[in-house]
mmJSON file of the N, C-alpha and C atoms, coordinates in Angstrom:
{"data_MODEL":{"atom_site":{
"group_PDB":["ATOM","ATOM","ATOM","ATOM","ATOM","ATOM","ATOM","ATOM","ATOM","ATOM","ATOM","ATOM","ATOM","ATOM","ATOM","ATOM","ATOM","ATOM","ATOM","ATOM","ATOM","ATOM","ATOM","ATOM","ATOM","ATOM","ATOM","ATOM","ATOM","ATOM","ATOM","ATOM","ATOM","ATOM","ATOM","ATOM","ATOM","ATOM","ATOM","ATOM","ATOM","ATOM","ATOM","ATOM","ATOM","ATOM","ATOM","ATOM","ATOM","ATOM","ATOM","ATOM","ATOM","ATOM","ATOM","ATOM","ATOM","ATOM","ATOM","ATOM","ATOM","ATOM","ATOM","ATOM","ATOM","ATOM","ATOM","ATOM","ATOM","ATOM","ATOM","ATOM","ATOM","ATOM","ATOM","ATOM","ATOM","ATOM","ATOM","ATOM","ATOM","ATOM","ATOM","ATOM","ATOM","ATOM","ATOM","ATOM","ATOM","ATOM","ATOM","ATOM","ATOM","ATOM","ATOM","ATOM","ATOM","ATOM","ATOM","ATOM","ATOM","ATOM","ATOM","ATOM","ATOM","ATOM","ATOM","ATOM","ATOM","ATOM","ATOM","ATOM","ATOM","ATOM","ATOM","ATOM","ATOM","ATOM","ATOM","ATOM","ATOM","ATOM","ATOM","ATOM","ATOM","ATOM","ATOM","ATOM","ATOM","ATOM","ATOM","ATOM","ATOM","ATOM","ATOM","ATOM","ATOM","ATOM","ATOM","ATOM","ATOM","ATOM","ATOM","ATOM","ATOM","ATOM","ATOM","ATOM","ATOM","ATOM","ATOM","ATOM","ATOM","ATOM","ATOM","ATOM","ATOM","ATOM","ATOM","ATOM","ATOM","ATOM","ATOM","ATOM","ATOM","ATOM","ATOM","ATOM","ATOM","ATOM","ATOM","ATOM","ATOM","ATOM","ATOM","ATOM","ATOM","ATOM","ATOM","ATOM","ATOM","ATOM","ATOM","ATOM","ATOM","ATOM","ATOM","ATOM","ATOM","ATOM","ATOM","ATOM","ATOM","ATOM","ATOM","ATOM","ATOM","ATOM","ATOM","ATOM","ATOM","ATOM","ATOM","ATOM","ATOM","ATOM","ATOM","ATOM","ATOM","ATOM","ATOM","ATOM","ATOM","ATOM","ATOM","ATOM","ATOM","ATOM","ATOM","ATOM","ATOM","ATOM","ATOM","ATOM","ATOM","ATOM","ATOM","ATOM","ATOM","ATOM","ATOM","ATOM","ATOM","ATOM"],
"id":[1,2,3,4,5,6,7,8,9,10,11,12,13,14,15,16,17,18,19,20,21,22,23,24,25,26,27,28,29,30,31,32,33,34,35,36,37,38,39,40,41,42,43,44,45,46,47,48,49,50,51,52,53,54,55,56,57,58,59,60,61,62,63,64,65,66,67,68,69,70,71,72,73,74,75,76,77,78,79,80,81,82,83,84,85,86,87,88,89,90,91,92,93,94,95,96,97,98,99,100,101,102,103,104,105,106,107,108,109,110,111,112,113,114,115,116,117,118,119,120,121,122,123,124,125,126,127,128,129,130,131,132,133,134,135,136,137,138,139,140,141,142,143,144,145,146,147,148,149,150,151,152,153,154,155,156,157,158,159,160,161,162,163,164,165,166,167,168,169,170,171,172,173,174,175,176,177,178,179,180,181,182,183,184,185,186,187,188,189,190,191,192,193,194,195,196,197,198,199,200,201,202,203,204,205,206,207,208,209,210,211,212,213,214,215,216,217,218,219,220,221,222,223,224,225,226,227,228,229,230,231,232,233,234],
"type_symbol":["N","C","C","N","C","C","N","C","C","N","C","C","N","C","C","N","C","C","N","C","C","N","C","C","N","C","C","N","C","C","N","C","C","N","C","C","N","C","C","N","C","C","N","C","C","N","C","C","N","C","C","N","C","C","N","C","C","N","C","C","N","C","C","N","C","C","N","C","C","N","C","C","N","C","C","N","C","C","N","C","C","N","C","C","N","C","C","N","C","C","N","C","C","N","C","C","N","C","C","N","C","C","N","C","C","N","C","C","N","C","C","N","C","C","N","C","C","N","C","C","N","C","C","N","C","C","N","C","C","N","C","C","N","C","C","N","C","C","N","C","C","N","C","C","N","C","C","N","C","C","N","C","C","N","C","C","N","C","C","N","C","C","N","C","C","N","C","C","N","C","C","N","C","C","N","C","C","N","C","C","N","C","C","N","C","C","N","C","C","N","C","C","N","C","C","N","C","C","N","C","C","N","C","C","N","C","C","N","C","C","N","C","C","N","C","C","N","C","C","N","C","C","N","C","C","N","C","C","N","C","C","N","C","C"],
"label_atom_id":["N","CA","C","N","CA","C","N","CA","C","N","CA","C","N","CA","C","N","CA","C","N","CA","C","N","CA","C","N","CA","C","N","CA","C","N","CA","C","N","CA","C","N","CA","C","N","CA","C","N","CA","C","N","CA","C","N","CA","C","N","CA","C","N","CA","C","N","CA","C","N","CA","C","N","CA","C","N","CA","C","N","CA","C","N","CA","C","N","CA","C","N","CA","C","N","CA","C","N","CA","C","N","CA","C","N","CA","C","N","CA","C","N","CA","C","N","CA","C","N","CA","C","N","CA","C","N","CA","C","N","CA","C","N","CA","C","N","CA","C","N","CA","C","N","CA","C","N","CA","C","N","CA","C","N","CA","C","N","CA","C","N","CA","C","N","CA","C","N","CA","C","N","CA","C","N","CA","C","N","CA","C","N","CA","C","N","CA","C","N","CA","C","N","CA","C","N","CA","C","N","CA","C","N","CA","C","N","CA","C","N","CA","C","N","CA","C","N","CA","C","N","CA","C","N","CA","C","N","CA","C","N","CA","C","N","CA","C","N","CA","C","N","CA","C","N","CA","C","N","CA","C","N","CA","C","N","CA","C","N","CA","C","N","CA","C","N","CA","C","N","CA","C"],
"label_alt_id":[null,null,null,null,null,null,null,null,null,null,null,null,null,null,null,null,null,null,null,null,null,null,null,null,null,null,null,null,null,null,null,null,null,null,null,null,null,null,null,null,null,null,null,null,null,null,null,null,null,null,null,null,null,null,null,null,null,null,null,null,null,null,null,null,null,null,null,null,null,null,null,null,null,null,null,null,null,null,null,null,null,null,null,null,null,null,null,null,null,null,null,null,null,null,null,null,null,null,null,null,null,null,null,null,null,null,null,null,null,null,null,null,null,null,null,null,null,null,null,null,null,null,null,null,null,null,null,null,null,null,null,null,null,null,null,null,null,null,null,null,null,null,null,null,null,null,null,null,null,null,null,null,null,null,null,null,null,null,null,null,null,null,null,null,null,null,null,null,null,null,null,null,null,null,null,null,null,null,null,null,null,null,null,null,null,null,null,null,null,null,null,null,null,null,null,null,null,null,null,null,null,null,null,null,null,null,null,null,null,null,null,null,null,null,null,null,null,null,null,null,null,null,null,null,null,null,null,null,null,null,null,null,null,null],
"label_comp_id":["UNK","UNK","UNK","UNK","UNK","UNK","UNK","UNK","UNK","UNK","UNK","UNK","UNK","UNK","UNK","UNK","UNK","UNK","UNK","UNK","UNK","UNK","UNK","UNK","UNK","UNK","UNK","UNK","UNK","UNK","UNK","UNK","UNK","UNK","UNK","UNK","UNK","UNK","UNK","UNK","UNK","UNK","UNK","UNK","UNK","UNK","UNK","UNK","UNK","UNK","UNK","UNK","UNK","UNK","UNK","UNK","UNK","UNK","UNK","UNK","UNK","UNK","UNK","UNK","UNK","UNK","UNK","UNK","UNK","UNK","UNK","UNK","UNK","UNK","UNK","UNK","UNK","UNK","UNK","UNK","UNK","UNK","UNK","UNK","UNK","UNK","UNK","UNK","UNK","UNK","UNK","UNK","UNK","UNK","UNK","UNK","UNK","UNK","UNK","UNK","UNK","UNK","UNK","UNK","UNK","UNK","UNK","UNK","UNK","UNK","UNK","UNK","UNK","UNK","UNK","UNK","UNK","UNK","UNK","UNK","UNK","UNK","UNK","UNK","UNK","UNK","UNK","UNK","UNK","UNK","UNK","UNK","UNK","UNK","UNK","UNK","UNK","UNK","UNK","UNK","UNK","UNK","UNK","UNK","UNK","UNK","UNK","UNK","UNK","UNK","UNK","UNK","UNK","UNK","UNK","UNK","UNK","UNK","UNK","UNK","UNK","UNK","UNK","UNK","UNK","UNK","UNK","UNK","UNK","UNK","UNK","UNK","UNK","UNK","UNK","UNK","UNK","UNK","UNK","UNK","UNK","UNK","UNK","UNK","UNK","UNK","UNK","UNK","UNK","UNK","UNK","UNK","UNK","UNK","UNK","UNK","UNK","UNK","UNK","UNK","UNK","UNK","UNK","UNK","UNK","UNK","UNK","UNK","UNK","UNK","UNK","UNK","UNK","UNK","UNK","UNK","UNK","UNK","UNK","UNK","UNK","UNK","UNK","UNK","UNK","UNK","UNK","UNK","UNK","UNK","UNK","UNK","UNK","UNK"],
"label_asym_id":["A","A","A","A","A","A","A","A","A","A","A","A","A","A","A","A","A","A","A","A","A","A","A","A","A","A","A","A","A","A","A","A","A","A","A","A","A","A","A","A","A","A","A","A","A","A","A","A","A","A","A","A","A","A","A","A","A","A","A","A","A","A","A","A","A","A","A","A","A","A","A","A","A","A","A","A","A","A","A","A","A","A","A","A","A","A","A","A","A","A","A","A","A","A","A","A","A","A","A","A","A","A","A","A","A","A","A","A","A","A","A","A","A","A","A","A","A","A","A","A","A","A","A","A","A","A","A","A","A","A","A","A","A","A","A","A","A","A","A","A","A","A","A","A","A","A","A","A","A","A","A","A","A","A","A","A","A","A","A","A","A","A","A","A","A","A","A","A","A","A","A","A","A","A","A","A","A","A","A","A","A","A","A","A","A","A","A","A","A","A","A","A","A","A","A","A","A","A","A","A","A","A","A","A","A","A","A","A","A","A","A","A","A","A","A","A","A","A","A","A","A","A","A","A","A","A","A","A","A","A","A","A","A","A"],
"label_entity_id":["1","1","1","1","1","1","1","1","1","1","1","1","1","1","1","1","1","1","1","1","1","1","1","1","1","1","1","1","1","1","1","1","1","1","1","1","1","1","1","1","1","1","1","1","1","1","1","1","1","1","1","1","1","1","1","1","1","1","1","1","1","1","1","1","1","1","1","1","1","1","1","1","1","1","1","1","1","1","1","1","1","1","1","1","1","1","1","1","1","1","1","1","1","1","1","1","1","1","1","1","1","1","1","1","1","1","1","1","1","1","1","1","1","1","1","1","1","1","1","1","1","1","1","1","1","1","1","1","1","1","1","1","1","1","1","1","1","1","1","1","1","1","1","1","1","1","1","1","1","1","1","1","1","1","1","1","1","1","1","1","1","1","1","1","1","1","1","1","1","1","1","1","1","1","1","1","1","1","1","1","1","1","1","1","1","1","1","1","1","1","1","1","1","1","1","1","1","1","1","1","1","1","1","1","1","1","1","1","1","1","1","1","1","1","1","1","1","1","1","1","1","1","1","1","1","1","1","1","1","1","1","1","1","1"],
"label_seq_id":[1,1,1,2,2,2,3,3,3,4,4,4,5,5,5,6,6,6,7,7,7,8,8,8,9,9,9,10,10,10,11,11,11,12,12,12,13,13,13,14,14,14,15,15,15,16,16,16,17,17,17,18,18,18,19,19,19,20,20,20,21,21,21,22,22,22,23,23,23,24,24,24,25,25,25,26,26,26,27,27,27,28,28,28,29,29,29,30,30,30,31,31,31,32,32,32,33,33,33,34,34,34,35,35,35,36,36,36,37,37,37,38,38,38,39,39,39,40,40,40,41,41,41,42,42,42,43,43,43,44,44,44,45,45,45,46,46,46,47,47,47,48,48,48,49,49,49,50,50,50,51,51,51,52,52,52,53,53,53,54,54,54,55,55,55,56,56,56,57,57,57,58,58,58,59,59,59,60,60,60,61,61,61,62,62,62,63,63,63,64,64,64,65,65,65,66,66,66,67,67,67,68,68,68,69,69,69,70,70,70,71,71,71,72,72,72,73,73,73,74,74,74,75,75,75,76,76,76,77,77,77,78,78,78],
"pdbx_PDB_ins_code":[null,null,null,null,null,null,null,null,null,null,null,null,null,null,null,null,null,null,null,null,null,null,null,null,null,null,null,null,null,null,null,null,null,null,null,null,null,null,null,null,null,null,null,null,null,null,null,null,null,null,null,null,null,null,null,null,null,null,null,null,null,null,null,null,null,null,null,null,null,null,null,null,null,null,null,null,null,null,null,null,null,null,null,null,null,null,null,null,null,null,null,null,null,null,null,null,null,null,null,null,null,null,null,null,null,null,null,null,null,null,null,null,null,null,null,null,null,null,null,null,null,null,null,null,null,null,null,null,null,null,null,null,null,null,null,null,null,null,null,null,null,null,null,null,null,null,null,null,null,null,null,null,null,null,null,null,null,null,null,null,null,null,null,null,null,null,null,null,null,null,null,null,null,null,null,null,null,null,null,null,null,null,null,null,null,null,null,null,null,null,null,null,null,null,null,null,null,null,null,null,null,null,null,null,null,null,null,null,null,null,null,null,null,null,null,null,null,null,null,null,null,null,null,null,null,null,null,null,null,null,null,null,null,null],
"Cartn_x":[27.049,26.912,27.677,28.592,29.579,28.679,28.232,27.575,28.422,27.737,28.439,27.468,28.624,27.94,28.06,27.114,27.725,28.04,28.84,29.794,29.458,29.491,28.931,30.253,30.842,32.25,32.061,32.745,32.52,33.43,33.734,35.14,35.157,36.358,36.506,36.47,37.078,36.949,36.587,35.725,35.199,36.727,38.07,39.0,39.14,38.72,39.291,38.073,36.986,36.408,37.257,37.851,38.783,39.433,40.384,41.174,40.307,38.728,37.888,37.848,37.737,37.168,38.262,39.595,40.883,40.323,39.437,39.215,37.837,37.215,35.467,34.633,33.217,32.998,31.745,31.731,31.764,30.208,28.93,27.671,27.108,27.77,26.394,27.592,27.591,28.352,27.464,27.54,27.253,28.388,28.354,29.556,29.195,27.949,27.614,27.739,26.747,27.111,28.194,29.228,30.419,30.437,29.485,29.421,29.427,29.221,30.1,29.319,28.309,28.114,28.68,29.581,30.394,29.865,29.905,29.755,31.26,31.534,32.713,32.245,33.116,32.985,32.921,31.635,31.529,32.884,33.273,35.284,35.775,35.722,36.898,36.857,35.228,35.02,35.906,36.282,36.631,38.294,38.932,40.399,40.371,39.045,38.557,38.233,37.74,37.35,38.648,39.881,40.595,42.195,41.811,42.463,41.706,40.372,39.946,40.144,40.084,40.008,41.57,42.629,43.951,43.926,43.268,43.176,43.179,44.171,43.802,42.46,41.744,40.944,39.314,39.797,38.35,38.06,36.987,37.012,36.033,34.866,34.679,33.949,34.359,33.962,32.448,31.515,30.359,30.321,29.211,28.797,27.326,26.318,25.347,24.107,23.109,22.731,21.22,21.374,20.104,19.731,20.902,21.256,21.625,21.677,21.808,20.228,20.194,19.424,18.559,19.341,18.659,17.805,18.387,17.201,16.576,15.147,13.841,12.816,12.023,11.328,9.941,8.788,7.584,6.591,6.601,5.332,3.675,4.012,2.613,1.818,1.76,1.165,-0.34,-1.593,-3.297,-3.516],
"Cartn_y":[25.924,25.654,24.383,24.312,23.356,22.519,21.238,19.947,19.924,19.767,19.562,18.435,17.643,16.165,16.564,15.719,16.003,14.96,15.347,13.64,14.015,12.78,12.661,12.526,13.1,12.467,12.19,11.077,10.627,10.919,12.015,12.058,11.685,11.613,11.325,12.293,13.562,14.909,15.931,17.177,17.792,19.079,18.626,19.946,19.428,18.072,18.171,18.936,20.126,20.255,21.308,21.891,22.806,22.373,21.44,20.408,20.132,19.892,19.345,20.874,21.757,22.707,22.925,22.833,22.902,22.34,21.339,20.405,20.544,20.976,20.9,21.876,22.306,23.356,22.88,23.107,22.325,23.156,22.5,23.101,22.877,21.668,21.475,20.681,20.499,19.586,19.17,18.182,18.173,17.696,18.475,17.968,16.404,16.543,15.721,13.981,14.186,12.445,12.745,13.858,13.406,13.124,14.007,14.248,15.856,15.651,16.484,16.578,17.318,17.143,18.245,18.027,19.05,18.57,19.772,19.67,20.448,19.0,19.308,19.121,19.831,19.619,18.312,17.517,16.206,15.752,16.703,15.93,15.503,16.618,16.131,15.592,14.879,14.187,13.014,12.334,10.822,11.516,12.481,13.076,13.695,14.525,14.924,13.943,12.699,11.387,10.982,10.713,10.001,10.9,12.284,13.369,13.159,12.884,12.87,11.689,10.418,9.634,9.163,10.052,10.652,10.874,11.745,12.357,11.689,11.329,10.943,10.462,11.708,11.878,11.874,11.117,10.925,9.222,8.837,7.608,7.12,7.832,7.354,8.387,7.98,9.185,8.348,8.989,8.512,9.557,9.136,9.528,10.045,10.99,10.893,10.233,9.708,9.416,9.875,11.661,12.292,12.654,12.955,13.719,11.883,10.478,9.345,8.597,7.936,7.319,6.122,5.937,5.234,5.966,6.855,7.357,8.272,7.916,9.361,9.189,10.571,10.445,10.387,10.183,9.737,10.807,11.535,12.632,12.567,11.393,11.353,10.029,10.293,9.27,9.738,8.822,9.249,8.285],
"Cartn_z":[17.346,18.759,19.108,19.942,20.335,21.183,21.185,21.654,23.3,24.545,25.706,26.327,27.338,27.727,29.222,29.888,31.509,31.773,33.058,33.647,35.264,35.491,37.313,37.847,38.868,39.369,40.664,40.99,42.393,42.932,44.531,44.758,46.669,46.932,48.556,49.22,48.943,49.486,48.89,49.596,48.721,47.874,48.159,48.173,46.576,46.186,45.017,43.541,44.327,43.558,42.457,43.112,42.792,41.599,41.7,40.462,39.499,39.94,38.884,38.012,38.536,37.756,36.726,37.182,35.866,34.633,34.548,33.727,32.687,33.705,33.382,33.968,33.65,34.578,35.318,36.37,37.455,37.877,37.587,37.68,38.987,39.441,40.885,41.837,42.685,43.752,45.204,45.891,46.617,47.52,49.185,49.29,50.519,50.812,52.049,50.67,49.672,49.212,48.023,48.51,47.839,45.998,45.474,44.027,43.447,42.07,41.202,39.777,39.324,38.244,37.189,35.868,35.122,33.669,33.217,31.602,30.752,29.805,29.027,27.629,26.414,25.311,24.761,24.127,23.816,22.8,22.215,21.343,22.613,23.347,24.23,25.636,25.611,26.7,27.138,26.693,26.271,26.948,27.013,27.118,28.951,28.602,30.257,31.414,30.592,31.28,32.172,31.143,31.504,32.515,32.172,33.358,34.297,34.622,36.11,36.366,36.181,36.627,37.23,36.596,37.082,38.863,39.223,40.505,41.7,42.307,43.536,44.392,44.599,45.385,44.608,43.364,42.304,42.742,42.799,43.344,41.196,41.031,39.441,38.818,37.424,36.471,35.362,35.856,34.936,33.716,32.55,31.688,32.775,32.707,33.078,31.925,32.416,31.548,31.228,31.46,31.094,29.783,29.498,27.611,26.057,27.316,26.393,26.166,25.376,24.948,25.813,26.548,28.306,29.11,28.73,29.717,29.122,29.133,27.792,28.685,28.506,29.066,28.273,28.798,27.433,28.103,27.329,28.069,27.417,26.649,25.929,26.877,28.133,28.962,28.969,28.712,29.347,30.488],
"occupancy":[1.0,1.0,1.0,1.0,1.0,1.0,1.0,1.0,1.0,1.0,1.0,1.0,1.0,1.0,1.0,1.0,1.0,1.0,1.0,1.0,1.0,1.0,1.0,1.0,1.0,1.0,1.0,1.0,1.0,1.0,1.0,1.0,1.0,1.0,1.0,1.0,1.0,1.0,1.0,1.0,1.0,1.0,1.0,1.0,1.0,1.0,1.0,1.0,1.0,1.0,1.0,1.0,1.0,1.0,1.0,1.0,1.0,1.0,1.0,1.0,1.0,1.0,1.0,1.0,1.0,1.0,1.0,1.0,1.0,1.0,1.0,1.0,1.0,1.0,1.0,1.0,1.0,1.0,1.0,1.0,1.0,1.0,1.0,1.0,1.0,1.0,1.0,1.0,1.0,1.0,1.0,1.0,1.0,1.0,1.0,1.0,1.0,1.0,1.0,1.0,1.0,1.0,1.0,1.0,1.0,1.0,1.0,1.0,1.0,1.0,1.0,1.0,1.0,1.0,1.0,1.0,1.0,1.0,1.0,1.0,1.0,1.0,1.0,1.0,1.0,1.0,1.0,1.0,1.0,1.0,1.0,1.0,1.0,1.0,1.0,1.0,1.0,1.0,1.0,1.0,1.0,1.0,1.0,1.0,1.0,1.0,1.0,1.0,1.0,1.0,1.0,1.0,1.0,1.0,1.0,1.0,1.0,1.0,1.0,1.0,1.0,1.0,1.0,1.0,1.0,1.0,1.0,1.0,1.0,1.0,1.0,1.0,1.0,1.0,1.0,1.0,1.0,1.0,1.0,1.0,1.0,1.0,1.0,1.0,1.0,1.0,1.0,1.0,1.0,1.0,1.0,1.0,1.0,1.0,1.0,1.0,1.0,1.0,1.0,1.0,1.0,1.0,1.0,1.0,1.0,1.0,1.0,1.0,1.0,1.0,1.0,1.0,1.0,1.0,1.0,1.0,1.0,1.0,1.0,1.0,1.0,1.0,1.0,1.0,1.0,1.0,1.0,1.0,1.0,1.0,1.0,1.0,1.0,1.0],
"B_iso_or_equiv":[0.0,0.0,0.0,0.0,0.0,0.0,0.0,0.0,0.0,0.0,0.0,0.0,0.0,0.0,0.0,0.0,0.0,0.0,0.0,0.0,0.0,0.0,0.0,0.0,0.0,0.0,0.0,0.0,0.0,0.0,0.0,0.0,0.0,0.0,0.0,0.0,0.0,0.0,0.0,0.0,0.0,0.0,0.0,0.0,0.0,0.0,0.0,0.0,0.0,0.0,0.0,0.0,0.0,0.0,0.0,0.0,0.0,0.0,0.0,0.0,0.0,0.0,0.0,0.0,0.0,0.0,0.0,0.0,0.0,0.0,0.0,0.0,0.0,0.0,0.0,0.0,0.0,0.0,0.0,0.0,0.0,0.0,0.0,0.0,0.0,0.0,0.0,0.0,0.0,0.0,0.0,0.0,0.0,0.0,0.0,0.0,0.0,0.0,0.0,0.0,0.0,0.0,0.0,0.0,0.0,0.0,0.0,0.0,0.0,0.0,0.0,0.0,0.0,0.0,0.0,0.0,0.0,0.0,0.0,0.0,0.0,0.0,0.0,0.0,0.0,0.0,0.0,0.0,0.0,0.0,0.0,0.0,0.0,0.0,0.0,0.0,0.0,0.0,0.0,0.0,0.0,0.0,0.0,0.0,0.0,0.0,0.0,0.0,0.0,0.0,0.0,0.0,0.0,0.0,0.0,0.0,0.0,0.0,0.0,0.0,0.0,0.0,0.0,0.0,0.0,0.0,0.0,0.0,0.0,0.0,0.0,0.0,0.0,0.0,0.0,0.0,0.0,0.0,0.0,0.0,0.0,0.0,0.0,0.0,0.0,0.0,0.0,0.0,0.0,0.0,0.0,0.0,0.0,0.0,0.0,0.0,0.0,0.0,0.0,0.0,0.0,0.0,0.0,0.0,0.0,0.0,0.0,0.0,0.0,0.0,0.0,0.0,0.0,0.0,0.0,0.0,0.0,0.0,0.0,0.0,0.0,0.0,0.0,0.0,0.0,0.0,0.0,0.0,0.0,0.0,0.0,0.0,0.0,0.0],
"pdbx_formal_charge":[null,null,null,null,null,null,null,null,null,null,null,null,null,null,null,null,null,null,null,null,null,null,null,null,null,null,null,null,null,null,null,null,null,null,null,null,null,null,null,null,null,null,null,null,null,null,null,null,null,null,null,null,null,null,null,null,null,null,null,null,null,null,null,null,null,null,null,null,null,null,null,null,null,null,null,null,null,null,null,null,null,null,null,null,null,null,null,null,null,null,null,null,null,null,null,null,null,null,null,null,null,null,null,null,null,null,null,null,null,null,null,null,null,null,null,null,null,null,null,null,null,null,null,null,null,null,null,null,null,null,null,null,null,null,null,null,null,null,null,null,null,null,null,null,null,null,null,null,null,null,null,null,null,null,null,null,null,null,null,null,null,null,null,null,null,null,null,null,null,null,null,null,null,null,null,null,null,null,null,null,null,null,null,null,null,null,null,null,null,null,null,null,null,null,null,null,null,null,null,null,null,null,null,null,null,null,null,null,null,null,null,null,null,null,null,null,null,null,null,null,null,null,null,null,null,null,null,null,null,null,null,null,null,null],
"auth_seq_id":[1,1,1,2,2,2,3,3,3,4,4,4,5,5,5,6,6,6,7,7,7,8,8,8,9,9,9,10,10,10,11,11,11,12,12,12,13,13,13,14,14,14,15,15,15,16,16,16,17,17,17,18,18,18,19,19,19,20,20,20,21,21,21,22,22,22,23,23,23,24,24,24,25,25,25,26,26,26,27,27,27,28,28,28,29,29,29,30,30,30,31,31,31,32,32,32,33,33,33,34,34,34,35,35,35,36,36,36,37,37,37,38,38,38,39,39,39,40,40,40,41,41,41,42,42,42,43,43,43,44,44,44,45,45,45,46,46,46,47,47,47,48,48,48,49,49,49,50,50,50,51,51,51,52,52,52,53,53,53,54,54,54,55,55,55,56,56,56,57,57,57,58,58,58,59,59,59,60,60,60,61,61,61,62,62,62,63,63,63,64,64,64,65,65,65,66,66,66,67,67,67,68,68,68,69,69,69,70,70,70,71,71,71,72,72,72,73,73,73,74,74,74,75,75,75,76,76,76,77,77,77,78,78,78],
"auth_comp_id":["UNK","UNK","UNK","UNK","UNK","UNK","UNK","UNK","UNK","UNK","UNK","UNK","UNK","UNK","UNK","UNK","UNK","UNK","UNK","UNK","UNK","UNK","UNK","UNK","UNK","UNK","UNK","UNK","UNK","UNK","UNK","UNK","UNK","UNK","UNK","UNK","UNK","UNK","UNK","UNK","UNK","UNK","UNK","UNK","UNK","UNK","UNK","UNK","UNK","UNK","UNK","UNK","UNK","UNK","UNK","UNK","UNK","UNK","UNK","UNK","UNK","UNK","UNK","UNK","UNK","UNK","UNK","UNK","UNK","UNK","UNK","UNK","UNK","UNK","UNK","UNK","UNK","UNK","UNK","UNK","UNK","UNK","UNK","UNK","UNK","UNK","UNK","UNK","UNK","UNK","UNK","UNK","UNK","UNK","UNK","UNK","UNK","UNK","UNK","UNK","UNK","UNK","UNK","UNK","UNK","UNK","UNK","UNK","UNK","UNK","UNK","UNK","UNK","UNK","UNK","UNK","UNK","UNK","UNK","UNK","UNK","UNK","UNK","UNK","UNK","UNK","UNK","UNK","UNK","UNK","UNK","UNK","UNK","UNK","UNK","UNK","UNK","UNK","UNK","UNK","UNK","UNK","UNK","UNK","UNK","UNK","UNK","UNK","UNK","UNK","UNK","UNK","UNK","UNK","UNK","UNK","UNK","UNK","UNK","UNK","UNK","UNK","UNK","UNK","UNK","UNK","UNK","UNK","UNK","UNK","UNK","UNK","UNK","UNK","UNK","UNK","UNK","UNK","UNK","UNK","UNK","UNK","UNK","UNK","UNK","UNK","UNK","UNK","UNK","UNK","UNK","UNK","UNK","UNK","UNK","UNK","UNK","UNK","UNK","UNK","UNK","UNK","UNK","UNK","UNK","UNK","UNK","UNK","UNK","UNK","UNK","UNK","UNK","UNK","UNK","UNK","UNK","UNK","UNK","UNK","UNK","UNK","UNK","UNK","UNK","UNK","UNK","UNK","UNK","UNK","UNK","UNK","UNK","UNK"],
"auth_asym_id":["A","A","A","A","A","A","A","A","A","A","A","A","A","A","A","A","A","A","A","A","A","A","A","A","A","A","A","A","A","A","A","A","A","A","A","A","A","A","A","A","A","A","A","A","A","A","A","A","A","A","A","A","A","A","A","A","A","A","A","A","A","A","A","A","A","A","A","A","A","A","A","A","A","A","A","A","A","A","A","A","A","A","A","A","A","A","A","A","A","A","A","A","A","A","A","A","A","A","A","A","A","A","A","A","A","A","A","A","A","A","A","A","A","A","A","A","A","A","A","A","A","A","A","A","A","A","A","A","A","A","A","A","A","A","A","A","A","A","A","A","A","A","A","A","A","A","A","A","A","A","A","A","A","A","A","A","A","A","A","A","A","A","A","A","A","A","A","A","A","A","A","A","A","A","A","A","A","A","A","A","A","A","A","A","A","A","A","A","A","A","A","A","A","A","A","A","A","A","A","A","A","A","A","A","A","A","A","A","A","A","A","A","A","A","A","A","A","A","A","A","A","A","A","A","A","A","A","A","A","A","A","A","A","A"],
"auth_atom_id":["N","CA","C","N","CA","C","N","CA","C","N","CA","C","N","CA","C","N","CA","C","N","CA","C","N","CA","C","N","CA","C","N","CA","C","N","CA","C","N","CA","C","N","CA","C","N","CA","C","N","CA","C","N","CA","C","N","CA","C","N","CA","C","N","CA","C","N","CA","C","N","CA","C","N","CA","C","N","CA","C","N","CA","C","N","CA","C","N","CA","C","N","CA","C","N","CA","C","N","CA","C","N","CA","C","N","CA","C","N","CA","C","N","CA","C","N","CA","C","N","CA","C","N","CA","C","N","CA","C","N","CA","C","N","CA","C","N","CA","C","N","CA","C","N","CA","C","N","CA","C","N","CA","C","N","CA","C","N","CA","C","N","CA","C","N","CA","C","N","CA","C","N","CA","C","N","CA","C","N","CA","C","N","CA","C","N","CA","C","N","CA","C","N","CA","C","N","CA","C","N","CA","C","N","CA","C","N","CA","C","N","CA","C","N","CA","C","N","CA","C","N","CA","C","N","CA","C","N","CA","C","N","CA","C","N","CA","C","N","CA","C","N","CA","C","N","CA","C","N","CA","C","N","CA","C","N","CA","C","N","CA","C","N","CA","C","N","CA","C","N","CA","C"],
"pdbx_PDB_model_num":[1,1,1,1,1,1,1,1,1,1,1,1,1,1,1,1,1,1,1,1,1,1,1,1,1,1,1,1,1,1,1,1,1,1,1,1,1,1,1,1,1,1,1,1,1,1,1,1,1,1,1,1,1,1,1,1,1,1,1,1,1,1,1,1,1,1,1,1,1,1,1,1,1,1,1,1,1,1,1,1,1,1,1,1,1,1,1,1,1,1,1,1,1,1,1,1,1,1,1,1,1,1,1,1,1,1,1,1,1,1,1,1,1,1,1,1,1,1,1,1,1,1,1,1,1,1,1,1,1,1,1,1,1,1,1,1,1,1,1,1,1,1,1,1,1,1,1,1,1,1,1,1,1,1,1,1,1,1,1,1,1,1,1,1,1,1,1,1,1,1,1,1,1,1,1,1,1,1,1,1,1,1,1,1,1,1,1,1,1,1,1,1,1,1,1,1,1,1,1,1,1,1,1,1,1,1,1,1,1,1,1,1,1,1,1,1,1,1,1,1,1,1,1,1,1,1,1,1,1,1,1,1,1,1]
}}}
């Protein structure tokens, strides 16, 4: 099973969801606050990172940080 990371992209218009998808596949968007959440192969995140952040109309490329170590959640709360 090939490991996949998601990345948050921040963009100015929603036309460049299109371009994003060349890249990554493109699970959720919103177009009113102008985001983008995509999951790419974790090798070749770090390569996908630095093609979007290429784009014109990409303003920033996050790591999300649901699947990192910052953020856990503790379900053993009483």
């Amino acid at each position: 099973m090939v490991k996949r990371k998601s990345l948050i992209v921040h963009f100015r218009s929603p036309k460049v969801v299109k371009q994003i998808e060349r890249f990554a596949s493109v699970s959720y968007y919103h177009k009113k606050r102008r985001y983008a959440v995509c999951y790419v192969n974790e090798a070749d995140m770090e390569m996908v990172m630095a093609k979007l952040k290429k784009l014109k109309l990409v303003k920033k490329v996050e790591e999300s940080l649901f699947e990192t170590d910052e953020y856990t959640i503790d379900f053993n709360v009483k």
